[in-house]
C-alpha angles and dihedrals in degrees: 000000000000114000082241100132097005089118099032108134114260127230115224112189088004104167128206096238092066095065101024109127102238094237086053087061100041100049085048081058099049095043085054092052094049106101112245107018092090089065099039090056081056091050089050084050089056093046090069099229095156100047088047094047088045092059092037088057099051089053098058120016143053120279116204124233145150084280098034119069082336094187090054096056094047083058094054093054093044087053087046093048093047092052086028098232130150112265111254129201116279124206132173115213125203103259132132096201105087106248146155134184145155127231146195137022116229098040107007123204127194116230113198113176125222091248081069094050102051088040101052130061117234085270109047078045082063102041084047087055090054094053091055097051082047094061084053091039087060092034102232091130096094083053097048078051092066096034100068092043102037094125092058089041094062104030076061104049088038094068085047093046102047083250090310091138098057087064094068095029109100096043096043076049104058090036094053083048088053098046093043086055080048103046080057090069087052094047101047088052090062087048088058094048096053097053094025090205112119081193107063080043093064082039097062098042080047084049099044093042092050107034099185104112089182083066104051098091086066096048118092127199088215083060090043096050091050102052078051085063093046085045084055094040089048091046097057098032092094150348093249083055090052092044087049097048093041088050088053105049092044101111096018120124101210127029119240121291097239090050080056099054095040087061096048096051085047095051090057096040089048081060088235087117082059100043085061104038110027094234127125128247075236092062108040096039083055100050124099076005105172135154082223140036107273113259117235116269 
């Protein structure tokens, strides 16, 4: 593993709300108000998701360990010293499209595919792990849970409801996709924290929105930065912009990678990034700072 983050402060007693991003918040209240979800997060509990994907995960994908992709997994305990998080299970699991998500309640476990790996540099790797402690740091996992399984969920509870649950299905449905885009923005800013480079986070949205690692060595942050700033031009510019860009995220899991990274770079200009952390804007602009991505160790 790089020296990267080996001396990257550490966080003891760090809490979730310091760094929660408020619309985060504020999605997780109005899914809790809405009548019904709050028994039908009971009724996925009962299903047994976790206990099913855990097995199915041992079966059939690698499960890292001291012996087995042993630099990730120092990452992955680095990551979880400097957020001060528990470590989780990490698997890899054979898939070319880049991905990463985090699984489970009771015991989560972080799933990165092998697209990812052969996509990222050692130091995006790192920044991608923080985000997925921080989505157990700030507990949405159980959500996301539910989430990605939310048909089921409620063809399930339906037959047990008399069709009760379809009642409240389409409106639970739209507000869950809300919050998930939301929980992102939380996320990303414990991935920041954890690599405390504003610069390998741009490179990864840069990375995730591109996927062509042969390409990499021709893209530039500076560009990237720039076409942030057009998005943000083009997304206030009028109401029928607005209308077209909320249609289109409606059922979409995560936002856009350029709104990502426009709310990262505004977290740490903002001086936010600095009110948790206790590092300057100086320290962590200039950090992983490179003309072009980082290339793989």
């Amino acid at each position: 593993m790089s020296n990267f983050a080996s001396d990257n402060k550490r966080f003891s007693g760090l809490k979730a709300e310091y760094f929660q991003h408020k619309w985060d918040q504020q999605a997780v209240a109005a899914l809790q108000a809405i009548p019904g979800f709050e028994f039908l997060i009971k009724k996925l509990m009962e299903i047994g998701f976790e206990q099913f994907f855990r097995i199915t995960n041992l079966a059939s994908n690698v499960h890292v360990t001291g012996k087995l992709l042993p630099d990730l997994q120092e990452k992955l305990q680095t990551a979880c010293e400097i957020l001060d998080v528990a470590v989780p299970d990490l698997y890899i699991s054979t898939n070319p499209i880049p991905n990463a998500y985090t699984y489970g309640d009771t015991k989560p476990f972080i799933v990165l595919t092998s697209g990812l790996l052969e996509s990222m540099g050692e130091e995006e790797l790192l920044f991608i792990l923080g985000h997925e402690l921080g989505h157990i740091k700030c507990g949405h996992v159980l959500y996301k849970t539910m989430a990605r399984h939310f048909a089921l969920v409620l063809e399930i509870v339906a037959n047990a409801t008399l069709g009760f649950s379809r009642l409240i299905g389409t409106g639970l449905e739209v507000a869950i996709f809300d919050w998930e885009r939301k929980s992102e923005l939380s996320a990303d800013r414990a991935g920041l924290i954890v690599t405390q480079s504003l610069p390998v986070a741009n490179r990864t949205f840069m990375k995730m929105a591109a996927s062509a690692p042969s390409f990499y060595n021709q893209m530039d942050e500076n560009e990237f930065l720039k076409q942030v700033e057009t998005y943000e031009d083009a997304s206030e510019a009028s109401f029928i912009n607005q209308a077209y860009i909320a249609l289109v995220t409606a059922k979409m899991t995560h936002p856009f990678n350029i709104l990502r990274a426009k709310k990262i770079v505004d977290w740490v200009k903002k001086g936010e990034f600095t009110q948790v952390t206790g590092i300057s804007i100086e320290d962590v602009t200039a950090k992983g700072a490179t003309t072009k991505p980082d290339s793989k160790e």
